[in-house]
C-alpha positions as CSV (number, residue, x, y, z in Angstrom):
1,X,6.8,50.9,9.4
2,X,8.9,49.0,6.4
3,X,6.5,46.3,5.0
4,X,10.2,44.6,3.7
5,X,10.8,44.5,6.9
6,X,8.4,42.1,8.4
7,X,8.8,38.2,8.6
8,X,5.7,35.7,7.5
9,X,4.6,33.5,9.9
10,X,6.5,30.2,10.4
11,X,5.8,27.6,8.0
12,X,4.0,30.2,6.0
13,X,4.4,28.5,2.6
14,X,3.8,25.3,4.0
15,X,0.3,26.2,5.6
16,X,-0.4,28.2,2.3
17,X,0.1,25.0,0.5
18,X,-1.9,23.4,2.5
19,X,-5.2,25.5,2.4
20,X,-4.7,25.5,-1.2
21,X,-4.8,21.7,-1.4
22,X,-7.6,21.6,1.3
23,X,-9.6,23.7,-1.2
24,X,-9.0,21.8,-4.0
25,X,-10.0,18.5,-2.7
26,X,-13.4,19.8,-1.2
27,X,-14.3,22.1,-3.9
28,X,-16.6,19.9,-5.7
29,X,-18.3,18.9,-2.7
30,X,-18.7,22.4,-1.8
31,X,-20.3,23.2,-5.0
32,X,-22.7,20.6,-4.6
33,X,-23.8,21.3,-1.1
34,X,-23.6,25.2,-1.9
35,X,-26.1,24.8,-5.2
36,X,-28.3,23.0,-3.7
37,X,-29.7,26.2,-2.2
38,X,-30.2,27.4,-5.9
39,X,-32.2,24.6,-7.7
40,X,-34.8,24.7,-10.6
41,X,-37.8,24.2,-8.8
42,X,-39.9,23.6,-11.8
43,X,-39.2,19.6,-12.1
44,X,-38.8,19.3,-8.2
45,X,-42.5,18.0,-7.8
46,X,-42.5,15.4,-10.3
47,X,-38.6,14.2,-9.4
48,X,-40.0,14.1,-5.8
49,X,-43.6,12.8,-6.6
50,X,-42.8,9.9,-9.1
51,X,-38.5,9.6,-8.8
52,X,-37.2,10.1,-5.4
53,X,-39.4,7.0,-3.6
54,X,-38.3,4.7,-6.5
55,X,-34.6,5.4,-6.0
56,X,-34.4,5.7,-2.3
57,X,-36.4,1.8,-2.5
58,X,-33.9,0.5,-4.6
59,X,-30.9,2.0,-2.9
60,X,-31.9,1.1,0.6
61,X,-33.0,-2.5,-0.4
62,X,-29.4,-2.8,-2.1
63,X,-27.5,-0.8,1.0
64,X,-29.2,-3.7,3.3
65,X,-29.0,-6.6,1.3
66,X,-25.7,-6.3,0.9
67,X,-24.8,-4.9,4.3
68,X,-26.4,-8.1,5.9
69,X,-24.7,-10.8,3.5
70,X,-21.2,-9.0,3.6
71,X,-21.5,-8.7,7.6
72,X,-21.7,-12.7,7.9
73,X,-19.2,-13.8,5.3
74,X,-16.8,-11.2,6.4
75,X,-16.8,-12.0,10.0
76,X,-17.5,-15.8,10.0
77,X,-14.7,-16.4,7.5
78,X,-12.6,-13.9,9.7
79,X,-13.5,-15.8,12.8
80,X,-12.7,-19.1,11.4
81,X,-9.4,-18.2,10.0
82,X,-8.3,-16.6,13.1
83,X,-9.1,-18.9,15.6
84,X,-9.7,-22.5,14.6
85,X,-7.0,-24.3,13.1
86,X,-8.1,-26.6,9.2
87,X,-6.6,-27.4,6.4
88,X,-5.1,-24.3,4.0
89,X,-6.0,-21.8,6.5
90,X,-2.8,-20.1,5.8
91,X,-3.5,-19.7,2.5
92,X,-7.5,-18.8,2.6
93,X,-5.5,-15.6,4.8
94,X,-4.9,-13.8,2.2
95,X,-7.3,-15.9,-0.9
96,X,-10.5,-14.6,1.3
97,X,-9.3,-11.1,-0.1
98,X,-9.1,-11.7,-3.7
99,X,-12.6,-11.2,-4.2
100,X,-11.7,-7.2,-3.7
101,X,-9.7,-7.4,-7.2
102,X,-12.7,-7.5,-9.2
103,X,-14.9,-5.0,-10.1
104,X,-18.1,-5.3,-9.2
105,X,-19.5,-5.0,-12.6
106,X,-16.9,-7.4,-14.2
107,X,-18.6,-9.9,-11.4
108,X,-21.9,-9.2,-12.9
109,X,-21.4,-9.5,-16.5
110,X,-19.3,-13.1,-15.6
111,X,-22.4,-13.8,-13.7
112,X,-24.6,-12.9,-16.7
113,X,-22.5,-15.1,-19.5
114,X,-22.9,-17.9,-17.1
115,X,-26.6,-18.0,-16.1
116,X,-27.9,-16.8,-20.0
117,X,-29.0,-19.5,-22.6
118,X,-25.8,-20.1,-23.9
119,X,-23.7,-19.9,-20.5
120,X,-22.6,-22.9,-19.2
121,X,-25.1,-23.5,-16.2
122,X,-27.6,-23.2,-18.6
123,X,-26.1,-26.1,-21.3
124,X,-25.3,-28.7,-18.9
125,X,-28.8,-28.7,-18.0
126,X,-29.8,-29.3,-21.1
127,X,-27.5,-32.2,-21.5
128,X,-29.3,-33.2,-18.4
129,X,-32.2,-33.2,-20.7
130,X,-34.2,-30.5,-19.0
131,X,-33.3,-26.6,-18.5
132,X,-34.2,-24.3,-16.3
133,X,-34.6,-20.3,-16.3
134,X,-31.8,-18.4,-14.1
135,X,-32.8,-14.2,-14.1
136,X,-30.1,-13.0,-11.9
137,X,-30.5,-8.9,-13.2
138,X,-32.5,-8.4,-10.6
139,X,-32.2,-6.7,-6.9
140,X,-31.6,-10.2,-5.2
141,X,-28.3,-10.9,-8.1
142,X,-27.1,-7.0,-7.6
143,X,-27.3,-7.6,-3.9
144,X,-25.6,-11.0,-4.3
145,X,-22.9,-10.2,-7.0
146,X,-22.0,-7.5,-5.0
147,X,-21.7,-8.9,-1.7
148,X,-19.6,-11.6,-3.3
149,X,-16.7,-8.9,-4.5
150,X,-17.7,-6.4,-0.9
151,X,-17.0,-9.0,1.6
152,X,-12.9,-8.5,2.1
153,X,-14.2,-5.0,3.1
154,X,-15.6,-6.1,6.3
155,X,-13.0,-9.6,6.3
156,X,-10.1,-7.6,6.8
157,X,-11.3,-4.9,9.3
158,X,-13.0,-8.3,11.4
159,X,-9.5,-10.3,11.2
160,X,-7.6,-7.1,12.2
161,X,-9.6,-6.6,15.2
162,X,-9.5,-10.3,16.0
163,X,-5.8,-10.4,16.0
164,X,-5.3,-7.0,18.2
165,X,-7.6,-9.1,20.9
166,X,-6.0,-10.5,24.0
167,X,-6.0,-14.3,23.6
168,X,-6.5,-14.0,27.7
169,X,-9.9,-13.2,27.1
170,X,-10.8,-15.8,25.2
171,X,-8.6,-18.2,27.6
172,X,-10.9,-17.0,30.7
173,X,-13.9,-17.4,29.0
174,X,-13.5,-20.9,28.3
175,X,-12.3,-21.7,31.5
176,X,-15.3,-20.4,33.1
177,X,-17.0,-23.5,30.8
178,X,-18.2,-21.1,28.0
179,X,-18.1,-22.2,24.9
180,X,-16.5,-21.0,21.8
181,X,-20.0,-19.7,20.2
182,X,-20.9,-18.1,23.6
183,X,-17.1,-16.6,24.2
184,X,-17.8,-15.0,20.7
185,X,-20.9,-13.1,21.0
186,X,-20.6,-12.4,24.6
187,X,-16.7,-11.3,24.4
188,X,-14.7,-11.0,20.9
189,X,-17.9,-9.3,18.9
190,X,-18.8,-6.5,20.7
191,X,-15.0,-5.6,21.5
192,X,-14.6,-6.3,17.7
193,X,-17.7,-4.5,16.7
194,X,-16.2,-0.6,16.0
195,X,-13.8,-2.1,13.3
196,X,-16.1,-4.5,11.8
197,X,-19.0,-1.3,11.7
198,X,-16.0,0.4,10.0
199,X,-15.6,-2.0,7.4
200,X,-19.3,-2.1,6.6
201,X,-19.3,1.6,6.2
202,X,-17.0,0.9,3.2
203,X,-19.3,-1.9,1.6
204,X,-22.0,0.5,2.2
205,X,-20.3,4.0,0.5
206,X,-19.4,1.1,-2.6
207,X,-22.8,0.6,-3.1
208,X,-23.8,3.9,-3.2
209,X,-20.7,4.5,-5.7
210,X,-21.6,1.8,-7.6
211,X,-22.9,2.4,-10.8
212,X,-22.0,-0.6,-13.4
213,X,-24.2,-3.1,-11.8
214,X,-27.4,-1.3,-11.2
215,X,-27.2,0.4,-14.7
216,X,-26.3,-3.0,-16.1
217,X,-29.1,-4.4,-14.3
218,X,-31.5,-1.9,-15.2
219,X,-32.2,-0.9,-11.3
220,X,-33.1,3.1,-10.8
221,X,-30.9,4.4,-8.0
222,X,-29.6,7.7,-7.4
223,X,-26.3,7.0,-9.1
224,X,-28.3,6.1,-12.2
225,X,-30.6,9.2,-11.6
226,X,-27.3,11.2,-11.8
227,X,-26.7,9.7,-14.8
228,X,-30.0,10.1,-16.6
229,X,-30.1,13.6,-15.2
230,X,-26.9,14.8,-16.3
231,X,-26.1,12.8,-19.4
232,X,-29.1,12.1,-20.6
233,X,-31.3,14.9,-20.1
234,X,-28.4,18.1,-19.4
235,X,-30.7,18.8,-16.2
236,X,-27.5,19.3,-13.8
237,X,-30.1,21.1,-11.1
238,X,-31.6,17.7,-10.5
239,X,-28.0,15.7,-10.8
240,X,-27.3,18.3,-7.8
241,X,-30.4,17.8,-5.9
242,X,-29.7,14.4,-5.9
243,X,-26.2,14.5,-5.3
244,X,-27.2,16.2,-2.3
245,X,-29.5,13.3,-0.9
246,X,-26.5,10.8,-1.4
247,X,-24.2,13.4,0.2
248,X,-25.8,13.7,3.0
249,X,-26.7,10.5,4.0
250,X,-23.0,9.8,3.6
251,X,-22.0,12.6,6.1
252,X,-24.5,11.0,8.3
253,X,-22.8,7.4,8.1
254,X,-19.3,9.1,8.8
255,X,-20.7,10.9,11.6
256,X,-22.3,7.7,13.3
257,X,-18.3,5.7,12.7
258,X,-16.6,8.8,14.3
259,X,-19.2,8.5,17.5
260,X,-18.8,4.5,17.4
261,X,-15.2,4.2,17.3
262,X,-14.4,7.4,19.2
263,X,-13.9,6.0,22.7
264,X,-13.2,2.3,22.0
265,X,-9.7,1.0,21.1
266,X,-7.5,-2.2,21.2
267,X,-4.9,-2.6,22.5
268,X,-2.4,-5.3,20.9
269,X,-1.5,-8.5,22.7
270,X,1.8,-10.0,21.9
271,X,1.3,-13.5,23.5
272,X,0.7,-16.5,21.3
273,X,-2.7,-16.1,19.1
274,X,-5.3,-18.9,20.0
275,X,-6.1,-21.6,18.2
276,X,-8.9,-23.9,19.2
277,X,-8.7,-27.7,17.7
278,X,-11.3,-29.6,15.5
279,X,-12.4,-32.5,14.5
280,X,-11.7,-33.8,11.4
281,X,-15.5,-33.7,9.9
282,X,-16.1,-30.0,11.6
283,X,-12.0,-28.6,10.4
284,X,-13.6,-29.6,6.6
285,X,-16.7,-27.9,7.1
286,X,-14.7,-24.3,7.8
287,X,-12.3,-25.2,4.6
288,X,-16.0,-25.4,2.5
289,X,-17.7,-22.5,4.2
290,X,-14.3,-20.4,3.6
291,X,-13.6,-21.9,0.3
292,X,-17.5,-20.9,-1.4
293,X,-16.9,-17.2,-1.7
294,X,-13.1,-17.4,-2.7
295,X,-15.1,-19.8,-5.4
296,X,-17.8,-17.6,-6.1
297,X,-16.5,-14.3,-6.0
298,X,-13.2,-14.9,-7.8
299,X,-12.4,-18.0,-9.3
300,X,-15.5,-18.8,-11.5
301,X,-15.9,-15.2,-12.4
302,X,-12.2,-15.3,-13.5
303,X,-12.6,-19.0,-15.0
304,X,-15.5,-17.6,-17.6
305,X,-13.7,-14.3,-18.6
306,X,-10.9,-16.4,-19.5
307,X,-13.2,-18.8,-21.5
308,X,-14.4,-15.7,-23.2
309,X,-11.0,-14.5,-24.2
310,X,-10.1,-17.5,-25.6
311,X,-14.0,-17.8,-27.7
312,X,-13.1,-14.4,-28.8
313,X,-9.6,-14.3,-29.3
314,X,-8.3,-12.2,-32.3
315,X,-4.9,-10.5,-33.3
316,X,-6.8,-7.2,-33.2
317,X,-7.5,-7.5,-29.9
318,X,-4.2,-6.3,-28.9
319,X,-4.2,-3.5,-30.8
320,X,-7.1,-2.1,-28.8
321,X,-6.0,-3.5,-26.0
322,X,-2.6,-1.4,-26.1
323,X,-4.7,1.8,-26.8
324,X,-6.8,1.3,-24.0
325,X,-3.6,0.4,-21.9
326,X,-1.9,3.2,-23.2
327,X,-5.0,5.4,-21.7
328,X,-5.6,4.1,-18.6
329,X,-1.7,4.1,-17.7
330,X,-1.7,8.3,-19.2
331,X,-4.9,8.7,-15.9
332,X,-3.4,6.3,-13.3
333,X,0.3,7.4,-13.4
334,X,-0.5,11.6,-14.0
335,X,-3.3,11.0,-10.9
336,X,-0.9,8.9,-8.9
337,X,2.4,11.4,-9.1
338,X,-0.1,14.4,-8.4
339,X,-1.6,12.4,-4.9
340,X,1.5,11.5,-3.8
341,X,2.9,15.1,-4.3
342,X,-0.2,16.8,-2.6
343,X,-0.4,13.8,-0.1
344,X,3.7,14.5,1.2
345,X,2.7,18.2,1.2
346,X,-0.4,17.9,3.4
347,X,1.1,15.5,5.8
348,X,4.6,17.1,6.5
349,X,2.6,20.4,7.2
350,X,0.3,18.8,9.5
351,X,3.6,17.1,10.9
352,X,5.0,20.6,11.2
353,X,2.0,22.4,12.9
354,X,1.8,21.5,16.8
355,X,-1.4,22.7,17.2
356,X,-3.0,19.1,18.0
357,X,-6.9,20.2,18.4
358,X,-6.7,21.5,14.8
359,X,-4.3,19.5,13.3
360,X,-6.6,16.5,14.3
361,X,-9.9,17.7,13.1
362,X,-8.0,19.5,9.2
363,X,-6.4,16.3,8.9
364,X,-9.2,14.3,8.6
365,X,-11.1,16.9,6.0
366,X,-8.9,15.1,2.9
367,X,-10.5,11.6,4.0
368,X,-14.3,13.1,2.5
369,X,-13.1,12.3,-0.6
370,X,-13.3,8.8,-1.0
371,X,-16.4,8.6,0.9
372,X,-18.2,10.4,-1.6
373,X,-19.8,8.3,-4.3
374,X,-17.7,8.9,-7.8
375,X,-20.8,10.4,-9.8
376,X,-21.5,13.1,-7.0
377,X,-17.7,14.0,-7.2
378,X,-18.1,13.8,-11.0
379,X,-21.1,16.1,-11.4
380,X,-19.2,19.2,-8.7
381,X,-16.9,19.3,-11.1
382,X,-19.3,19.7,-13.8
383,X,-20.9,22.4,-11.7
384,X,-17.5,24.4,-11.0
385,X,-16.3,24.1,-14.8
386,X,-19.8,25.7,-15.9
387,X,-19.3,28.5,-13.5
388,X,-15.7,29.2,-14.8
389,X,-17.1,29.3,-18.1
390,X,-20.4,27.8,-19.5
391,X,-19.2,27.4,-22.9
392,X,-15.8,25.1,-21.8
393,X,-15.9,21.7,-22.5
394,X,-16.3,19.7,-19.0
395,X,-15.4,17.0,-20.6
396,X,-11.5,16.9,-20.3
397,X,-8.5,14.5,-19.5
398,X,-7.8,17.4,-16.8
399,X,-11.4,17.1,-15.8
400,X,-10.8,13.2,-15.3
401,X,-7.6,13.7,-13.3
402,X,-9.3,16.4,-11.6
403,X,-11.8,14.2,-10.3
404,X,-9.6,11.1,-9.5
405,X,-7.5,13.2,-7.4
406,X,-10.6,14.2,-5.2
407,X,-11.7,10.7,-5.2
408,X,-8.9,8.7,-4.1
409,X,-6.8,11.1,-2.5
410,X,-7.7,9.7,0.8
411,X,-5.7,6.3,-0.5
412,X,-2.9,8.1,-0.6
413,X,-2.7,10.4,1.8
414,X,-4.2,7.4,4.2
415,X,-0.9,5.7,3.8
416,X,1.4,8.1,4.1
417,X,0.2,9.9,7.4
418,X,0.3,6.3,8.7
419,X,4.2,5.8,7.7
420,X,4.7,9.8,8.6
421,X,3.7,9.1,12.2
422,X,6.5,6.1,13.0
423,X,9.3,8.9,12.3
424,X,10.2,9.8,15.1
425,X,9.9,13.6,15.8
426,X,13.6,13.5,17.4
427,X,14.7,13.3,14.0
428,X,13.2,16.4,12.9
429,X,15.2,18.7,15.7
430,X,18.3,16.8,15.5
431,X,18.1,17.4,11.6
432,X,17.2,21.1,12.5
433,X,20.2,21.6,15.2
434,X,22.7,20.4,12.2
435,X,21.7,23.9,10.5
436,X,18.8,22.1,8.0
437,X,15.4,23.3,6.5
438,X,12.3,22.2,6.6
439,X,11.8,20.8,3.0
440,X,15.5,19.9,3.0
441,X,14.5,17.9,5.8
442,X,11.3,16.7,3.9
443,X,13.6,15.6,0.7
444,X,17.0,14.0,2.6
445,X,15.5,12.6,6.1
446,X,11.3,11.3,5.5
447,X,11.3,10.9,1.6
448,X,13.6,8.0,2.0
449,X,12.4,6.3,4.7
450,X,9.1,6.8,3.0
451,X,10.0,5.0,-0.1
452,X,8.3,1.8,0.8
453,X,5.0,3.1,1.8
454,X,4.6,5.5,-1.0
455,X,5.0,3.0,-3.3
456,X,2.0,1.0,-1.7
457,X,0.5,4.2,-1.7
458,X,1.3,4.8,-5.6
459,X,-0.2,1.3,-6.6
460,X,-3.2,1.5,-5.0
461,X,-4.2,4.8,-5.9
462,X,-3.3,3.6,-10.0
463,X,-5.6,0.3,-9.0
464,X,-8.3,2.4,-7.8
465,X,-8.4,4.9,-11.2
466,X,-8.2,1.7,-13.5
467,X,-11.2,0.1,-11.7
468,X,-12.8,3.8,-11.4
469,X,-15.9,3.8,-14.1
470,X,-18.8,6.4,-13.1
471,X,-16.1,9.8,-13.1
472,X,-14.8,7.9,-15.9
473,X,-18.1,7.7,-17.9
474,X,-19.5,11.3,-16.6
475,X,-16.1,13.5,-17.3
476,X,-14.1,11.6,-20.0
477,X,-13.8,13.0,-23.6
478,X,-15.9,12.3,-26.6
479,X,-14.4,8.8,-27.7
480,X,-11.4,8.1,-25.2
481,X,-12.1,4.8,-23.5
482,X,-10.3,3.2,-20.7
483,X,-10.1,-0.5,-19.5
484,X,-13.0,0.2,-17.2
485,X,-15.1,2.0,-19.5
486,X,-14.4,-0.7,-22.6
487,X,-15.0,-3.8,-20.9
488,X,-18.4,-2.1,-19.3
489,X,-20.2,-0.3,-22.7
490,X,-18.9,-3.9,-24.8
491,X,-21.5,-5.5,-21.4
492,X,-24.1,-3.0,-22.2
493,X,-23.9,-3.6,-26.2
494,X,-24.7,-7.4,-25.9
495,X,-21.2,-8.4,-26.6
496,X,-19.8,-9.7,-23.6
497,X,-16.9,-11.9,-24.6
498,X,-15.3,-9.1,-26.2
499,X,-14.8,-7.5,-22.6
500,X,-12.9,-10.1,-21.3
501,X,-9.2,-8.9,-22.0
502,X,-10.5,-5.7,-20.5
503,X,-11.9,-7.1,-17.7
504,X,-8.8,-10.1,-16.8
505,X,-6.0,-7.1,-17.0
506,X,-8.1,-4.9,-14.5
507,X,-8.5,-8.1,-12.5
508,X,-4.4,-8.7,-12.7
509,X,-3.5,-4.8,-12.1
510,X,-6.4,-5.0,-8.8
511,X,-5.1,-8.2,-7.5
512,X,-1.7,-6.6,-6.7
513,X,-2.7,-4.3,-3.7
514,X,-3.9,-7.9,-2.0
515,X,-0.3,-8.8,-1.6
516,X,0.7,-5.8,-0.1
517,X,-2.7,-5.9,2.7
518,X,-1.8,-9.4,3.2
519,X,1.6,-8.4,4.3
520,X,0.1,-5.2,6.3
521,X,-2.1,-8.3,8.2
522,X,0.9,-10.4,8.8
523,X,3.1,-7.7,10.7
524,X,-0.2,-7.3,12.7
C-alpha cells in the first residue's frame, strides 16, 4: 500500500480548521472545569465556612433584583410600544434601547457624582434650605443602576416576539369581549414567554459578569472573590473553585433556555400589526412610563458626565485620551479581524458538512463563550499560561486578545451563521458545476454578499472589547490602560470627573450597534 497514494477525507482542511478553532474557544473553560478536580484543599473550609454564603447572598439577591425590575420595564415598555398608538412612539422604538450603550459601571459612578454632597440632587436641596442623605452604593442602587442599563436586553427580545405574533389573535380575543389586560396575560405572554426568558438569561449572565459595579460598590460576589483571589492574594486554586460555582450555574441557566424554547416557535404574520386607540390622558401616561428609563438610564447619566468633562476640562486631557484610544483601538480591531476570520471559517465548514444531527449540536459549542462571565474566562487562561510555563508572564496583550476572542466570539459568529443561512445552497453547486473550489467559492460567491453583515458583526464585537473591563483588568499588562479600565480605576481613586471623556467616547462608540438592532427590528 502507497501512503502518497491515498486521498484525505473531503473537506479535510476545513474540518481540521474547525476542531482547532473549537478547541481554542473552549480551552479555558476546559481548564477550569478540568482543575477543579485538583484544588488546594487547605483554604477550602474557611472559603466555604465564612466566603461562599456571603457571595452566593449577594449574587442571588443581585440576579433577582435585577431579573424582576428588568422583566417589567422590558416587557411593559415593549407592550406599549407595540401595540398602543401615543405620541413619539416611533422614536421611543429604538430610544428604549439606548440604555444598552452604557456601561454598567459608567451608570453607577454618574449615579454616584449625582446623589454625593456635592452632586446636584444634593445642592438644590440645600437651596431648598434642607438636605437630605442619598447612599445609593448599596445592593438596592447595584440592583437599580443595573436594571436601568439591562432592560433593552429583555425590551428587544419582548418587542421581537410581539411583532412575530398574529394580530388575529389579539383580534379574536377582543371580540370575544376580553380586554386588552386580559388578552395579554391570557394570550400574547405566554406565547411571548420563550423569547422574553431568553432575554432575561442575558440580563442575568451580565450580572454575573459584572464586576465594576459590585467592586465599586464594595458588594462581595463571586466576580469580586475572583478578583481578591487571584489578584490580590495569587491563590488561583480558589479563583478556580469559584469559577467553577459561577460556571456551572451558568450551564444550568443555558440548559433550562434550550428546554424552554426547544419546542415553541413563532411563526411571522404579515397582515397589518395592531394598534389599539387611547385616550388622550391614558396615550400620555405610556409616553411618561416609556419616557422614565430612556431618562434614567441614559440621558441624566450622559447629562452629568458631560458636566464633568466640561468641570474638568484640560488640554492634557487629550493627550491621554489619544493614548488610551490608541489602545483600545490596537485590542478591538486585532480581536475583531481574528473573530471574523475564525467566525467565516467555522460557519462555511458547518455549511459544508451535511451531517445535520452534528452540525446542530458543534455549532452551538462556540455560543459558551459569551455566556461565561469575563473573569472566569480571564482566570482559564491564567490557568493554561501557567501550565505552558509557570515562569511566563500571563499578563500579555496576546493574553487580552486571547481572551476577548473567547468571550465575544459568539457576537460574531452569531451574526454571520445568521446571514450564512439566507444563501441559498443552490449557489454553492451551481458555483461547483462551473469547475470552482470550496474556498474559491467561500472568497468570490459568500464573502460578498456577506459584506453587510460582517460589518455589523465587526462593530459589535469592537463595542463589546471597548466596554469589556474584568478580562481587561485580570490579563492586561503592567501599566497599559484602556477606555474601560481608565474611566473605572479614576471612579475607584475618588476622582470621578476625570473619567468622563473616558466614559462619553465608550458611550458614543456603544451607541452605534443600537442603530444597526433598530434596523434588524424594523425588517422584522
Amino acid at each position: 500500500m502507497k501512503l502518497a497514494g491515498i486521498k484525505p477525507p473531503r473537506h479535510f482542511y476545513w474540518r481540521l480548521a474547525t476542531n482547532c478553532i473549537l478547541a481554542l474557544i473552549l480551552l479555558p473553560l476546559v481548564l477550569v472545569a478540568s482543575r477543579s478536580f485538583m484544588l488546594d484543599t487547605s483554604n477550602l473550609k474557611h472559603i466555604t465556612t465564612n466566603l461562599l454564603p456571603l457571595y452566593v447572598w449577594n449574587t442571588s439577591i443581585l440576579v433577582i433584583g435585577t431579573s424582576a425590575i428588568t422583566l417589567v420595564l422590558g416587557v411593559a415598555t415593549a407592550w406599549f410600544v407595540t401595540v398602543y398608538d401615543f405620541p413619539f412612539r416611533k422614536h421611543f422604538e429604538w430610544v428604549l434601547i439606548l440604555p444598552l450603550a452604557i456601561p454598567t459601571f459608567i451608570n453607577a459612578i454618574a449615579y454616584v457624582g449625582l446623589t454625593d454632597f456635592a452632586g446636584p440632587i444634593r445642592i438644590f436641596f440645600r437651596w431648598l434650605g434642607t438636605d437630605i442623605y442619598l447612599d445609593i452604593m448599596n445592593h438596592t442602587g447595584a440592583i437599580l443602576i443595573m436594571s436601568l442599563v439591562l432592560y433593552p436586553y429583555v425590551y428587544v427580545t419582548s418587542r421581537s416576539a410581539f411583532l412575530l405574533q398574529s394580530s388575529s389573535l389579539m383580534e379574536v380575543s377582543r371580540s370575544l369581549g376580553q380586554s386588552m389586560r386580559r388578552t395579554f396575560f391570557k394570550v400574547v405572554l405566554p406565547l411571548a414567554w420563550p423569547a422574553i426568558f431568553a432575554g432575561l438569561i442575558l440580563v442575568i449572565m451580565e450580572v454575573l459578569n459584572d464586576y465594576g459595579v459590585v467592586s465599586y460598590f464594595g458588594i462581595p460576589t463571586f466576580t469580586v472573590g475572583i478578583f481578591r483571589s487571584w489578584l490580590a492574594l495569587g491563590d488561583l486554586s480558589t479563583a478556580v473553585f469559584l469559577s467553577v460555582i459561577v460556571l456551572t450555574f451558568v450551564v444550568i441557566l443555558l440548559i433550562i433556555e434550550f428546554r424552554a424554547n426547544r419546542k415553541k416557535r413563532l411563526t411571522p404574520d404579515k397582515a397589518e400589526p395592531f394598534f389599539s386607540r387611547l385616550k388622550t390622558k391614558r396615550k400620555w401616561l405610556l409616553f411618561s412610563i416609556c419616557l422614565l428609563p430612556v431618562l434614567a438610564g441614559f440621558i441624566i447619566p450622559v447629562g452629568q458626565l458631560l458636566w464633568w468633562f466640561f468641570l474638568a476640562y484640560t488640554h492634557d486631557v487629550w493627550t491621554s485620551l489619544f493614548t488610551l484610544v490608541g489602545n483600545t483601538a490596537i485590542l478591538g480591531i486585532s480581536t475583531t479581524l481574528i473573530v471574523a476570520i475564525l467566525s467565516i471559517i467555522l460557519v462555511y465548514t458547518f455549511r459544508l458538512v451535511k451531517k445535520k444531527g452534528v452540525k446542530k449540536t458543534i455549532a452551538k459549542l462556540p455560543m459558551l463563550g459569551y455566556a461565561m462571565p469575563g473573569a472566569v474566562i480571564a482566570v482559564g487562561i491564567v490557568a493554561f499560561i501557567l501550565i505552558i510555563n509557570p515562569d511566563l508572564i500571563y499578563s500579555s496583550i496576546l493574553a487580552l486578545i486571547f481572551g476577548y476572542t473567547v468571550r465575544f466570539f459568539a457576537v460574531g459568529y452569531g451574526s454571520i451563521e445568521s446571514g450564512m443561512e439566507k444563501i441559498p445552497s443552490q449557489i454553492d453547486d451551481a458555483a461547483q458545476s462551473l469547475g470552482s473550489n470550496t474556498f474559491r467559492n467561500l472568497i468570490r460567491v459568500h464573502l460578498p454578499v456577506l459584506k453587510p453583515v460582517l460589518l455589523g458583526a465587526l462593530i459589535m464585537v469592537f463595542v463589546d472589547v471597548a466596554k469589556e473591563l474584568p478580562i481587561t483588568l485580570i490579563l492586561r499588562p503592567f501599566n497599559y490602560e484602556t477606555l474601560a479600565t481608565n474611566a473605572f480605576q479614576y471612579a475607584k481613586d475618588e476622582m470621578a470627573p476625570r473619567s468622563a471623556s473616558s466614559s462619553l467616547l465608550i458611550i458614543f462608540v456603544s451607541a452605534i450597534p443600537v442603530y444597526y438592532l433598530n434596523r434588524i427590528l424594523h425588517r422584522r
